[in-house]
C-alpha positions as a printed NumPy array, in Angstrom:
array([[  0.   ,   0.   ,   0.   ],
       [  0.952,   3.747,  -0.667],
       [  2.131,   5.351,   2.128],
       [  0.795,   9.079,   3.151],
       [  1.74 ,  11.406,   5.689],
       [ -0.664,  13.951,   6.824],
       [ -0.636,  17.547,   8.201],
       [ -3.071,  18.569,  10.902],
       [ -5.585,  16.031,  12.453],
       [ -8.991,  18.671,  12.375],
       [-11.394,  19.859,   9.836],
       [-10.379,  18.752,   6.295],
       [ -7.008,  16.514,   7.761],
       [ -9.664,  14.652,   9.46 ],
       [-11.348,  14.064,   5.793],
       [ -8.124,  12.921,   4.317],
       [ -7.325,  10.636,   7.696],
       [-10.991,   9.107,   7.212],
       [-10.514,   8.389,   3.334],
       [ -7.812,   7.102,   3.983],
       [ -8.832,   4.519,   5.987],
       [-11.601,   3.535,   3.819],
       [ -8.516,   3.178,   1.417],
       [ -6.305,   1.464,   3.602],
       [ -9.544,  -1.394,   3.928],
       [ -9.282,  -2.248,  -0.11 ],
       [ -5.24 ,  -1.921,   0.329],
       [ -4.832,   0.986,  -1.6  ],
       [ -3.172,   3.582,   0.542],
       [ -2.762,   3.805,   4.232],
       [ -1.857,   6.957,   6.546],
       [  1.424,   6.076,   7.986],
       [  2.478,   9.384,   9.53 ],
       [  0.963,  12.245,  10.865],
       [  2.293,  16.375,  12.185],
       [  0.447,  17.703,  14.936],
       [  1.965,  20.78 ,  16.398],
       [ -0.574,  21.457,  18.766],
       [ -0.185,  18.775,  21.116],
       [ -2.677,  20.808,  23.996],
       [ -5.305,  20.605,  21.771],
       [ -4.708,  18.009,  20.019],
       [ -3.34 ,  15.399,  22.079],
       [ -5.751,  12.371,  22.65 ],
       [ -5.981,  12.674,  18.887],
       [ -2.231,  12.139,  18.146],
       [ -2.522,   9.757,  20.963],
       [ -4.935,   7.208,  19.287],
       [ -2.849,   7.367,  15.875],
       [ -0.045,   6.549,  17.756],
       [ -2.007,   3.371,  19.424],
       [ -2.526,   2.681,  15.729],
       [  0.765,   2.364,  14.955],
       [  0.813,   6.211,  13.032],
       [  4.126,   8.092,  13.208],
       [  3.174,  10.909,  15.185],
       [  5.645,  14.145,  14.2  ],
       [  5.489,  16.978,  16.64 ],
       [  7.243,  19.96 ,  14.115],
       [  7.632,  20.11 ,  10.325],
       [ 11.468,  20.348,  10.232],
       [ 11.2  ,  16.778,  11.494],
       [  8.721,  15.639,   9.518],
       [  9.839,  16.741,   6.315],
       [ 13.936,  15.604,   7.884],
       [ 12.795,  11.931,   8.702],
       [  9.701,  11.225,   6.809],
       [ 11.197,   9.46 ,   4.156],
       [ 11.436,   6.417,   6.345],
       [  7.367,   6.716,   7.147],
       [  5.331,   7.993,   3.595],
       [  5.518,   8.451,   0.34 ],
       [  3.066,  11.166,  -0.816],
       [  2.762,  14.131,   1.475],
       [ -0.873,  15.57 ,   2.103],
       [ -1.597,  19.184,   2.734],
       [ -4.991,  19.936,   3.913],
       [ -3.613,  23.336,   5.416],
       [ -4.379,  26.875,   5.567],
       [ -4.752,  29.21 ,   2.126],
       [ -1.876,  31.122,   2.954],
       [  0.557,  28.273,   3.696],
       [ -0.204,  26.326,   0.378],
       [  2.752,  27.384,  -1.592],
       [  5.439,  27.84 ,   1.278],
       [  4.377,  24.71 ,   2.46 ],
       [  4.394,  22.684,  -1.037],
       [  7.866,  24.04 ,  -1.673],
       [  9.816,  22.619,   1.381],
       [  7.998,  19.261,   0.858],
       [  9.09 ,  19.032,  -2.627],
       [ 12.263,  20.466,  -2.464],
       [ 12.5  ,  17.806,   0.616],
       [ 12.156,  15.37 ,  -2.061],
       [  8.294,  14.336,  -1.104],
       [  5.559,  14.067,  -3.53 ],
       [  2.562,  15.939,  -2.695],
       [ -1.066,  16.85 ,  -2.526],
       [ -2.221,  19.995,  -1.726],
       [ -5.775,  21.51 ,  -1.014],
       [ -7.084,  23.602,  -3.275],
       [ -6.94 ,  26.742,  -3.97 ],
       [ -3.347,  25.676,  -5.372],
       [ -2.346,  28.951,  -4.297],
       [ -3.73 ,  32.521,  -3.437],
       [ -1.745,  34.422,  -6.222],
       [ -0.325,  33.165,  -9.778],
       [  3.485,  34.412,  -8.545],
       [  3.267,  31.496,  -5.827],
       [  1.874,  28.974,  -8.091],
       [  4.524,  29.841, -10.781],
       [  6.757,  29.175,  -7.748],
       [  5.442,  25.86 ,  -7.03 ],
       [  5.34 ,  24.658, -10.933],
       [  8.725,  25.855, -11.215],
       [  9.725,  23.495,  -8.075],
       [  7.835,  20.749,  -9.175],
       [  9.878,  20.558, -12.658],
       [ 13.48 ,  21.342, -10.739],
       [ 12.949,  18.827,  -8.201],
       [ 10.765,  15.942, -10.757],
       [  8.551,  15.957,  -7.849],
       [  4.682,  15.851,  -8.527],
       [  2.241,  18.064,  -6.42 ],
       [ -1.347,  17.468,  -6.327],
       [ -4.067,  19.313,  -6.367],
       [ -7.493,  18.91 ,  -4.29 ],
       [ -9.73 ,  19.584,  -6.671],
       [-11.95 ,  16.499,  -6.401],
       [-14.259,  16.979,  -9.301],
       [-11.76 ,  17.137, -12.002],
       [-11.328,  13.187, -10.415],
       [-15.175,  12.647, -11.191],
       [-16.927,  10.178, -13.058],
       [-18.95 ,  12.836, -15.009],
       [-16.834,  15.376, -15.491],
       [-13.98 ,  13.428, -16.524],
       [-16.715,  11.665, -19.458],
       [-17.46 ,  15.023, -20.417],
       [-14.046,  16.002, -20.779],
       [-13.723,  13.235, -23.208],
       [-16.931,  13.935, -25.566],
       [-15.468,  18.025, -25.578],
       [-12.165,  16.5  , -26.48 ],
       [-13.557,  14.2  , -29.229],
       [-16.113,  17.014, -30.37 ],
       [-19.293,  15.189, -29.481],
       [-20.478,  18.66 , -28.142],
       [-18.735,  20.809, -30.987],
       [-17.618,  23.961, -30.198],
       [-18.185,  25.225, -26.849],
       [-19.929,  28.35 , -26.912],
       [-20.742,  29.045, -22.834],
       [-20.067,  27.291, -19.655],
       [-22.399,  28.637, -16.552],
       [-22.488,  27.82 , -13.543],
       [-24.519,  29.24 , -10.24 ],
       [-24.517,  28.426,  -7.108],
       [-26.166,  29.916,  -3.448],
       [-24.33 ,  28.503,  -0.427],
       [-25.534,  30.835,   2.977],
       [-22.948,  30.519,   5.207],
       [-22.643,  31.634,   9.379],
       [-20.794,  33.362,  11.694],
       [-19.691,  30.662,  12.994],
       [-18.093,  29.54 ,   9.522],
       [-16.213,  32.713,   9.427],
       [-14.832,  32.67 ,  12.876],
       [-13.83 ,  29.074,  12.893],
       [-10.188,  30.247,  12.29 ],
       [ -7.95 ,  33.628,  12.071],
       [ -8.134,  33.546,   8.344],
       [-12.165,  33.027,   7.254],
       [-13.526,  35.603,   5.596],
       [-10.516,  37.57 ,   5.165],
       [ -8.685,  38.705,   1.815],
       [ -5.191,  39.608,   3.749],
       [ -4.31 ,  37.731,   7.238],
       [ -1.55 ,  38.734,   9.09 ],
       [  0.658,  40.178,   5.874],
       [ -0.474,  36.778,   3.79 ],
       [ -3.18 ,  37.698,   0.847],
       [ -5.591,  34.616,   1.651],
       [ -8.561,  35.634,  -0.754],
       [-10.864,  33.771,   1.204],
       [-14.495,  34.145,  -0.403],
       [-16.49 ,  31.476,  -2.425],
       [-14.546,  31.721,  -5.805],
       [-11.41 ,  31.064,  -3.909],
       [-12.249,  27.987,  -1.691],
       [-15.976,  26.478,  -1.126],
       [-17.075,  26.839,  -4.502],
       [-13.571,  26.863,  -5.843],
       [-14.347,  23.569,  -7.567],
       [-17.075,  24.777, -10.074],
       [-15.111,  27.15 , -11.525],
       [-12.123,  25.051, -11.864],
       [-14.163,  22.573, -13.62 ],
       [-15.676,  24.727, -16.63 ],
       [-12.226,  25.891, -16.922],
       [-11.126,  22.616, -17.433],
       [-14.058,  21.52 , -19.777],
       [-13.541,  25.075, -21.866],
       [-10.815,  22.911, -23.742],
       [-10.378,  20.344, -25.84 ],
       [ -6.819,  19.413, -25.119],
       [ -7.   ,  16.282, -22.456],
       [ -5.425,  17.134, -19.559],
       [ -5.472,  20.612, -19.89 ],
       [ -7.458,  23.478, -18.658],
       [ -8.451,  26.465, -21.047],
       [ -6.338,  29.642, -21.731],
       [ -8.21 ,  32.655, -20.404],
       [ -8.071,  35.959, -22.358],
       [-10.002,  38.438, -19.818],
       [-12.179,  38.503, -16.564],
       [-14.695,  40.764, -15.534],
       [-15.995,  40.152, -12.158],
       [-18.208,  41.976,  -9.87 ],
       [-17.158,  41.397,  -6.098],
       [-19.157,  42.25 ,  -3.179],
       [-19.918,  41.761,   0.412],
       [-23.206,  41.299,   2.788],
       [-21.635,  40.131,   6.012],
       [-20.699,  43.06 ,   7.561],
       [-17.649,  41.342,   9.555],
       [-15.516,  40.211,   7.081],
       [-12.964,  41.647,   4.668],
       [-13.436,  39.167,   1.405],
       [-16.047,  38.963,  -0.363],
       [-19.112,  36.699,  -0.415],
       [-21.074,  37.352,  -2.91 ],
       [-19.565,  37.026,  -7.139],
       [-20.544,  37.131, -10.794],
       [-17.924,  36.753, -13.106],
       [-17.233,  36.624, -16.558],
       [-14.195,  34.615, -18.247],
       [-13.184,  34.834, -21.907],
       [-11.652,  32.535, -22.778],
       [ -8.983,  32.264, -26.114],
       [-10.717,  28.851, -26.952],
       [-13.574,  31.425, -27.957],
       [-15.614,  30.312, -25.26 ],
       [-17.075,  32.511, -22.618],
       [-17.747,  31.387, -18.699],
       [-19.862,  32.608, -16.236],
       [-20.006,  32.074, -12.512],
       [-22.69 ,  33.532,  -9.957],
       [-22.035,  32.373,  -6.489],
       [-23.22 ,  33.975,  -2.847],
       [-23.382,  32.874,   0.861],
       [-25.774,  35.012,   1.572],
       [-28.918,  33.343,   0.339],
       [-31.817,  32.144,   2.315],
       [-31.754,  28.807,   1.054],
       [-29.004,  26.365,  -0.523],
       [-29.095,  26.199,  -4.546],
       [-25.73 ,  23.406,  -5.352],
       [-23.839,  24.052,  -7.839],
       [-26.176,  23.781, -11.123],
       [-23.679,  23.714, -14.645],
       [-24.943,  24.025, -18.155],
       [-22.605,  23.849, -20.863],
       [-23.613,  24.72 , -24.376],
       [-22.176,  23.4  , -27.83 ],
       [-22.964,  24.173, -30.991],
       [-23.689,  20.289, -30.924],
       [-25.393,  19.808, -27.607],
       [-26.093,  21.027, -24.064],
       [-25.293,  20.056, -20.99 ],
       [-26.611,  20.292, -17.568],
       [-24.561,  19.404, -14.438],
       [-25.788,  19.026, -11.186],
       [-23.294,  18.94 ,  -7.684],
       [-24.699,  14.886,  -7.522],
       [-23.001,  14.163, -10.79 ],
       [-26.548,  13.648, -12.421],
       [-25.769,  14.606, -15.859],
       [-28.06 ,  14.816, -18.991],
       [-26.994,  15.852, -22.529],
       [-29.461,  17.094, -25.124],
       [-27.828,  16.257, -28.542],
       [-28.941,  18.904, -31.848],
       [-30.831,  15.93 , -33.306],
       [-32.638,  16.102, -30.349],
       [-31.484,  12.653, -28.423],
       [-30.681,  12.615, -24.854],
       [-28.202,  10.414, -22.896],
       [-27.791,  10.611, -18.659],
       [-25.128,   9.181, -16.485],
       [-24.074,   9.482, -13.208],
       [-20.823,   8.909, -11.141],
       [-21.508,   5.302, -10.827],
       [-21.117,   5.539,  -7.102],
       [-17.599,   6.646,  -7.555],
       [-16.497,   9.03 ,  -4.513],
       [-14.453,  11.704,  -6.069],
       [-12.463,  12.799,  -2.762],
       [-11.777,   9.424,  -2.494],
       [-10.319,   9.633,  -5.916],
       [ -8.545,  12.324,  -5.099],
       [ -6.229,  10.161,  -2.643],
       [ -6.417,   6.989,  -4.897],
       [ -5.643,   8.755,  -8.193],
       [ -2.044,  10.116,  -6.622],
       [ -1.796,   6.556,  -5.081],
       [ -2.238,   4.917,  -8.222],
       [  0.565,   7.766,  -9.702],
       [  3.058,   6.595,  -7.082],
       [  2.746,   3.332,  -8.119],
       [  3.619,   3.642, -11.163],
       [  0.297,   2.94 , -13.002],
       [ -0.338,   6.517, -14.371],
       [  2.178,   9.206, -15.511],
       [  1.126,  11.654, -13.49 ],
       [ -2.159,  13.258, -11.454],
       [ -5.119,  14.533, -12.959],
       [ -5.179,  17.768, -11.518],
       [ -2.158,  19.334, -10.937],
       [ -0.486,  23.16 , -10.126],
       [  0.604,  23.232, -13.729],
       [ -2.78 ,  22.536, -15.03 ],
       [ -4.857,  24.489, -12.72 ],
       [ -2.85 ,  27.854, -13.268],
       [ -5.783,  29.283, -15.141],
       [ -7.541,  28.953, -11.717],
       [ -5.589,  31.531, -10.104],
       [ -5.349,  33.775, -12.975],
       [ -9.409,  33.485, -12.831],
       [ -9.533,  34.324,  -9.277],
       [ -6.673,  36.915,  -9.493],
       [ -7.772,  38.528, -12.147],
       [-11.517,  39.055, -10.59 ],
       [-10.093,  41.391,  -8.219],
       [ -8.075,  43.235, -10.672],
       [-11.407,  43.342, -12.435],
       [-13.372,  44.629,  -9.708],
       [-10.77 ,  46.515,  -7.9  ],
       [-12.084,  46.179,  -4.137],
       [-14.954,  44.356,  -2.468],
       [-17.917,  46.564,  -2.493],
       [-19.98 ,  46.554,   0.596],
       [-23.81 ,  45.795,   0.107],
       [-25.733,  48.953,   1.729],
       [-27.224,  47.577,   4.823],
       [-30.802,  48.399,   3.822],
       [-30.8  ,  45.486,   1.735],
       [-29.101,  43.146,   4.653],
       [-31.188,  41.268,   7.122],
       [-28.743,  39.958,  10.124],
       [-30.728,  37.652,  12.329],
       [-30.103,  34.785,  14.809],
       [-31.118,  31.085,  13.711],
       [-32.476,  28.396,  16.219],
       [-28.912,  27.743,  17.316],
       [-27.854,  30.824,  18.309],
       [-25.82 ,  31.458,  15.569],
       [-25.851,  34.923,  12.822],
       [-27.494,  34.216,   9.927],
       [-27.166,  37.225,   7.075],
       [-29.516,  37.59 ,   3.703],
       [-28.97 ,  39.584,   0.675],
       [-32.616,  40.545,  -0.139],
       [-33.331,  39.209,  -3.201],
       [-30.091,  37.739,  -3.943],
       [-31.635,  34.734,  -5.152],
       [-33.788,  36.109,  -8.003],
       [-30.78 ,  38.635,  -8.731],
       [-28.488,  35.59 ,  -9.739],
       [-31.268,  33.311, -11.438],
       [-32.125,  36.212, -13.643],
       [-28.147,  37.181, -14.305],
       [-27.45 ,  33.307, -14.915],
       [-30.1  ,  32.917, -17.237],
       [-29.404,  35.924, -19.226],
       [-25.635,  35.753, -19.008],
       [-25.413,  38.697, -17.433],
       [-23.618,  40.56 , -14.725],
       [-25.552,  42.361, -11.679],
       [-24.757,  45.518, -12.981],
       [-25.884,  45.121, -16.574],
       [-29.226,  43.625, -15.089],
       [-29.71 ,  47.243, -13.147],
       [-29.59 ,  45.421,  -9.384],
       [-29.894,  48.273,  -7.156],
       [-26.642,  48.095,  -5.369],
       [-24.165,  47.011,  -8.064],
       [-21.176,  48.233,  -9.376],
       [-20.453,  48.354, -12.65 ],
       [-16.395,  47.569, -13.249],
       [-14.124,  46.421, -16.05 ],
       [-12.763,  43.818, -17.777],
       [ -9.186,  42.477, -17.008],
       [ -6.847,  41.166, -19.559],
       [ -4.592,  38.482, -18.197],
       [ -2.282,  38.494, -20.842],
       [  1.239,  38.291, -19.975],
       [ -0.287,  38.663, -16.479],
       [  2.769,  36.978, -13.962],
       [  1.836,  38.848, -10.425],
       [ -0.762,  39.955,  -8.257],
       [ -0.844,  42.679,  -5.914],
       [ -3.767,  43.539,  -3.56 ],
       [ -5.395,  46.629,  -6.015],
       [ -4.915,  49.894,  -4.626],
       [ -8.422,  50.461,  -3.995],
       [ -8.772,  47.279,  -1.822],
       [ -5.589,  47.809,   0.201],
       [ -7.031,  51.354,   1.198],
       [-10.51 ,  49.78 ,   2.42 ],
       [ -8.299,  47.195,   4.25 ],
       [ -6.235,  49.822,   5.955],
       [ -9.331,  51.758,   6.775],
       [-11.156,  48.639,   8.363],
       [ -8.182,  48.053,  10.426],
       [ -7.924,  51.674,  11.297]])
């Protein structure tokens, strides 16, 4: 079995220590070694790994110093901010690895960490489950064989309403800079991170690849009055395929919409739903449906670099050198917009749930992004009361990002 040490034993390590047990039962992969630097907190937790006969690391200069003799891929469920520094001393310590997504907060660090990756001939892994999917990975296939002809428009919406209590769950929630680090943290940049990672992969029609972006123009704003990031997006990505992607996401709905996808061809059309259940409408007018066959992509996610480190496939499917158009995406949305724009607060309802915890709604947010979605439109050029109307980026050339001027003076002001 494949060997993997993981970092952190709470929230999304404790995903990647479950999986991999359910791994470790069909003698896949196994989690051999473990870092937990808070031993206060985290002791009887460390403690039963150890009873299970998991290497137990107290600091990362050890792990990364000795680990060789306990895994052989590296997991990184951490924190935004220490993706890239993080990734770099593992593969530069001659370690394999898999990293959460967002790859990296800006394209500078992820050029950093592709540039490792080919210096060192170490792999590293990206989280991004869905590009691991049944479904997505078929419909990569009929857009790289042309069953859909040309892709015209990939959309995809999605209303996740989100807590306080999801934004104070750690230091850097909800913010765009933490403690000097640019973190980025709203739903384009990790919860719904996914969805737009996937259109950009099906926007091309070279296997393994995701599409070449030309522009972004993004509209980025904010209803919870407590954070810095946003939490509330429409974007718009050309792309130099020819095709065009939208994405309308918000956490501050009064009800959960997943992630709905429709991809249109000049051949067919697609719609995509967060269970996999996928139906294509051909132009002659037949239909054909699958599903994800009861395959668990985040499972796949673990298996798929197992499977790489065994020799039985070149490389990953998702990768920081094919998921740069990711950060330029994300990066380039707040070039586009230029800072987070608060939503006035006459349009904000801030109210306590059943369980004591803040609950905040974007009146009419709902209806606002169904009606955008469906005509392909932005907030602003649907006449929503409080939008913004901003400007397209072009990404060409486009090898840094910088927190925009505008942004870094409503940060400073906040803090003030």
């Amino acid at each position: 079995m494949v060997r993997f040490g993981v970092v952190g034993v709470r929230n999304f390590a404790n995903t990647h220590i479950r999986n991999l047990g359910i791994l470790e039962k069909e003698g896949t992969a196994k989690l051999t070694a473990i870092l937990v630097n808070d031993q206060q907190r985290n002791g009887e937790a460390a403690k039963e790994l150890a009873n299970r006969g998991v290497k137990v690391f107290t600091s990362w200069d050890d792990m990364l110093a000795q680990g060789k003799d306990y895994f052989d891929v590296l997991s990184l469920p951490v924190s935004i901010h220490t993706h890239a520094p993080m990734s770099i001393d593992a593969m530069r310590a001659g370690y394999n690895v898999l990293v959460e997504k967002p790859p990296a907060p800006t394209i500078q660090e992820l050029d950093e960490m592709i540039a490792v990756s080919r210096e060192t001939g170490r792999w590293c892994a990206v989280g991004f489950q869905f590009i691991h999917s049944v479904t997505i990975r078929k419909l990569k296939d009929k857009i790289v064989n042309g069953d859909l002809g040309e892709i015209a428009d990939i959309s995809c919406k999605a209303y996740w309403p989100r807590t306080k209590s999801y934004y104070t769950r750690n230091g850097w929630a909800g913010k765009t800079v933490w403690n000097g680090n640019i973190v980025l943290d709203g739903p384009v940049n990790n919860a719904l991170a996914h969805y737009l990672n996937n259109m950009l992969f099906l926007a091309s029609d070279v296997p393994d690849q995701a599409v070449e972006i030309d522009t972004v123009h993004a509209e980025l704003y904010r209803g919870h009055t407590y954070i810095q990031a946003e939490d509330t997006t429409c974007m718009r990505v050309t792309c130099k395929s020819g095709t065009t992607i939208h994405f309308y996401v918000t956490h501050c709905s009064g009800r959960v919409l997943n992630p709905y996808m429709e991809i249109t061809g000049t051949r067919g059309k697609v719609v995509w739903k967060m269970d996999e259940t996928t139906e294509i409408t051909y132009e002659d007018g037949t239909r054909e449906t699958f599903s994800n066959d009861g395959v668990d992509p985040w499972l796949e996610v673990l298996r798929t670099c197992a499977r790489v480190s065994r020799g039985e496939l070149e490389k990953p499917y998702c990768r920081v050198d094919n998921c740069r158009s990711f950060v330029l995406a994300v990066n380039g949305a707040y070039e586009s917009s230029r800072r987070v724009h608060p939503i006035p607060l006459q349009y904000v309802t801030e109210s306590e749930n059943k369980a004591g915890d803040l609950v905040t709604v974007v009146e009419g947010i709902e209806s606002y992004m169904d009606e955008a979605f469906s005509s392909r439109k932005l907030l602003s050029e649907i006449g929503v009361p409080w939008s913004v109307k901003t400007e397209p980026f072009s990404m060409d050339g486009y090898t840094r990002f910088e927190i925009p001027a505008e942004m870094d003076t409503d940060l400073k002001t906040s803090e003030g």
